[in-house]
C-alpha positions in Angstrom: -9.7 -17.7 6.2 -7.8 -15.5 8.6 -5.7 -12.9 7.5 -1.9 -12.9 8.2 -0.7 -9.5 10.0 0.0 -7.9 6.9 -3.1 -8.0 4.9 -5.2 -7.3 8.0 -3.5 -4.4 8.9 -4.1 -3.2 5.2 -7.9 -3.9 5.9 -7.6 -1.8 9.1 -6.3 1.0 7.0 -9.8 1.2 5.1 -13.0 2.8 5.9 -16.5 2.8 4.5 -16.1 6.3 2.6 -15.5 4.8 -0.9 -17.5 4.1 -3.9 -14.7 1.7 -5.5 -11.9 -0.3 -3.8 -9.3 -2.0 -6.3 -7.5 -4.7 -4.8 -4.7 -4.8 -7.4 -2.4 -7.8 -7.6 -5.0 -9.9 -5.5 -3.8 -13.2 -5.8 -6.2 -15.5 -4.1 -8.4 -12.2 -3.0 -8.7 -13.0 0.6 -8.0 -9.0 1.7 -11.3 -8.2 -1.1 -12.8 -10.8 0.8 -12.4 -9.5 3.8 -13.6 -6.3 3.0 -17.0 -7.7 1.4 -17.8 -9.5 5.0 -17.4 -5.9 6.5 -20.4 -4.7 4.7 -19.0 -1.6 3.2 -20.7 0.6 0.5 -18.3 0.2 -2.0 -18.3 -1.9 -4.9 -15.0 -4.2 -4.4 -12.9 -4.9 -7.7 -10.5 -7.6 -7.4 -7.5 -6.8 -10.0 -5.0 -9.5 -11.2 -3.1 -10.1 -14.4 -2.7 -13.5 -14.3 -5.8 -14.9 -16.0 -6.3 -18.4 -13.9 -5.9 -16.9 -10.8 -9.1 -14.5 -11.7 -11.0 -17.3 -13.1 -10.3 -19.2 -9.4 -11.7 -16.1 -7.8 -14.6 -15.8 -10.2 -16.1 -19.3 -9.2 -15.2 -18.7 -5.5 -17.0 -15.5 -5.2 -19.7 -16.6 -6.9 -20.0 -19.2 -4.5 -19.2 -17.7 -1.3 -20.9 -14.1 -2.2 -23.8 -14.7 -4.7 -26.0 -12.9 -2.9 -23.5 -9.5 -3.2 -22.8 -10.2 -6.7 -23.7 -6.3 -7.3 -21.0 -5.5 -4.7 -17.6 -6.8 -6.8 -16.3 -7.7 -9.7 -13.2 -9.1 -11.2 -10.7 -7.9 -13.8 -7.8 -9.6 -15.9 -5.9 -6.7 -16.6 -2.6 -4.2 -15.8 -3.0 -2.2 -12.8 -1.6 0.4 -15.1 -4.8 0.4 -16.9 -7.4 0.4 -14.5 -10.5 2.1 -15.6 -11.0 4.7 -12.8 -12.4 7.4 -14.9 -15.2 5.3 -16.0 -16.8 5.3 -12.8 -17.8 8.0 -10.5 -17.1 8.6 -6.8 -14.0 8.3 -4.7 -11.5 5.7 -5.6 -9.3 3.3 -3.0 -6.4 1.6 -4.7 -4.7 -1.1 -2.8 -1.3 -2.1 -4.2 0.7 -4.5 -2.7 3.5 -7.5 -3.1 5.2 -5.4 -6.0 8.4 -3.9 -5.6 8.9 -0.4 -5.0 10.0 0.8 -8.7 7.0 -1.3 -10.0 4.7 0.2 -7.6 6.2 3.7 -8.8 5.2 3.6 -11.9 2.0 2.2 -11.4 0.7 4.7 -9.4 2.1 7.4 -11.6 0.1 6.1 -14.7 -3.0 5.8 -12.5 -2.4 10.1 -11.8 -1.9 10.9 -15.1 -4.5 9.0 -17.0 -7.0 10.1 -14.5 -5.7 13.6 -13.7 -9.5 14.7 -12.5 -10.7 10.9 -10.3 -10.6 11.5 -6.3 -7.7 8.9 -5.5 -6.4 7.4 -2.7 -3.4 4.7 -2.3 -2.8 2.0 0.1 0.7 1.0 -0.9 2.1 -2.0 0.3 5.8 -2.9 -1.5 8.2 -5.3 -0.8 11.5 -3.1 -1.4 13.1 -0.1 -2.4 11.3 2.2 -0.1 13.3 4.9 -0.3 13.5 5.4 -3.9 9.5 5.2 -3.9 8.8 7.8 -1.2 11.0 10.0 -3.1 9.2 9.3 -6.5 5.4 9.5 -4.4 6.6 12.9 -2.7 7.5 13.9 -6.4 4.1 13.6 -7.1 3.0 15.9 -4.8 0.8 13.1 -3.4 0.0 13.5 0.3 0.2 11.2 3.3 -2.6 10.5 5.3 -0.8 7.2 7.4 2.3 5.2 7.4 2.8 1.8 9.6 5.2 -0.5 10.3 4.7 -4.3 10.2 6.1 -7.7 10.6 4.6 -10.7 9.2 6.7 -13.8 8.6 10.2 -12.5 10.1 10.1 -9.7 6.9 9.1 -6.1 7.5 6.9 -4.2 5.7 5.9 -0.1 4.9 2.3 0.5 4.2 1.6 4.1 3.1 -1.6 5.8 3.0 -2.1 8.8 0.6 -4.4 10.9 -1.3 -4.2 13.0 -4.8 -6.2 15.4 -2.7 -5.0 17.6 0.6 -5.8 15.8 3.5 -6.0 18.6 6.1 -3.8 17.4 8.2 -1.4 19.4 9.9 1.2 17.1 10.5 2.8 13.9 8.3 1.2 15.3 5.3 4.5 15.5 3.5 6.3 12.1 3.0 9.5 11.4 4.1 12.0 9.4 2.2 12.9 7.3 5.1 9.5 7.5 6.9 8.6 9.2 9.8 5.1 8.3 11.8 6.8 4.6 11.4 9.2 5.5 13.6 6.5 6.5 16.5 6.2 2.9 18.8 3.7 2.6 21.4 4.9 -0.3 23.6 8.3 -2.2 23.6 7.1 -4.7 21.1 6.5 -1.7 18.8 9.7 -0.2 19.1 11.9 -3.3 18.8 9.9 -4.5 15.7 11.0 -0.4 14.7 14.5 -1.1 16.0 15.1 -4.2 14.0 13.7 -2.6 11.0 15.8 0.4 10.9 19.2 -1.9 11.9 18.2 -3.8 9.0 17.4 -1.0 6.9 20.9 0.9 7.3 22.9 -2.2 7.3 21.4 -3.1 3.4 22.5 0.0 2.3 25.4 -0.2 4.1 26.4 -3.4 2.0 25.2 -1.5 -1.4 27.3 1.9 -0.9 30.4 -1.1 0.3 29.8 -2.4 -2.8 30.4 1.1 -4.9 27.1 2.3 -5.0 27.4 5.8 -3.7 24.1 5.8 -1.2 26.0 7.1 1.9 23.3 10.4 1.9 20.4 7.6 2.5 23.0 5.7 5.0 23.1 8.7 6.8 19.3 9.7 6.6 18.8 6.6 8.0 21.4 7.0 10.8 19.7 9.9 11.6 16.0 8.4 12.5 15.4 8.3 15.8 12.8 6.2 17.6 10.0 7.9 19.3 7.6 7.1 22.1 3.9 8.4 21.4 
């Protein structure tokens, strides 16, 4: 099955330098799929905590994938509670189609119940972006890519980061409004940017209307500017 823009620009984000990849919250498990056909050498763990939609994805793998049955396996749990320091090697975790507080605090129990696991994050959330990048930057995780995407008319952030330093020497720190997102490469790219950021200011527009006091992220917004690479 063909992945939508979304999950197969998630699947673009990984490489073959892992020993685990968690797809958390993985629904029907088409992006673990995905990365099974691409041969990587990881093992692929498909994480949801609804307990039919695991046991769908049990018989399907076994069916489609028998012959890699050493290569996944499935879990009925919280990504909260996923058993990183268990296993050795380096750690991907993929979390997406949460919101942004959810995702939060996620990822912070993941950091502090496995303080010494090599960890990286592909994030993926639905809202509250700014509020997130904040809590991420917090802590002190670092980023290693950001991109823009539209799937569906909806817009979507995917952040890449690491626990670890990435050596970069620029777009390591994250920014609470984003920053590489902002870069476009053709005119589809930066109107797909455009729309996002029009959007972007005009919700919190509407909140601080409302009497929420967000005008300093209405104005960090405001001050984004769009950027040809």
């Amino acid at each position: 099955m063909k992945l939508g823009k979304r999950l197969a620009q998630i699947s673009a984000l990984i490489e073959d330098r892992y020993t685990h990849i968690w797809d958390c919250c993985c629904d029907h498990g088409l992006l673990g799929a995905d990365l099974l056909n691409k041969d990587l050498n990881a093992k692929i763990h498909f994480v949801d905590i609804v307990p039919h939609l695991i046991q769908d994805l049990e018989v399907k793998l076994q069916q489609f994938y028998p012959h890699k049955s050493d290569q996944w396996q499935t879990h009925c749990l919280d990504v909260a509670k996923l058993p990183l320091s268990e296993k050795q090697g380096k750690h991907l975790v993929i979390i997406a189609g949460v919101g942004g507080d959810l995702c939060s605090a996620f990822v912070k129990k993941i950091l502090i119940d496995n303080p010494n696991a090599d960890i990286e994050f592909v994030l993926c959330p639905v809202h509250h972006l700014y509020a997130l990048r904040q809590d991420l930057s917090a802590l002190k995780l670092h980023l290693i890519d950001e991109v823009l995407v539209k799937e569906n008319n909806r817009h979507y952030e995917l952040l890449k980061l690491s626990n670890k330093e990435t050596n970069q020497t620029a777009f390591d720190d994250i920014s609470p409004v984003g920053e590489k997102i902002w870069y476009y490469r053709d005119e589809q790219a930066r109107a797909v940017a455009s729309e996002y950021l029009s959007k972007t200011i005009a919700h919190y527009k509407r909140i601080d209307q409302g009497g929420g006091d967000v005008s300093a992220i209405v104005a960090a917004y405001e001050n984004v500017e769009l950027i040809a690479k």
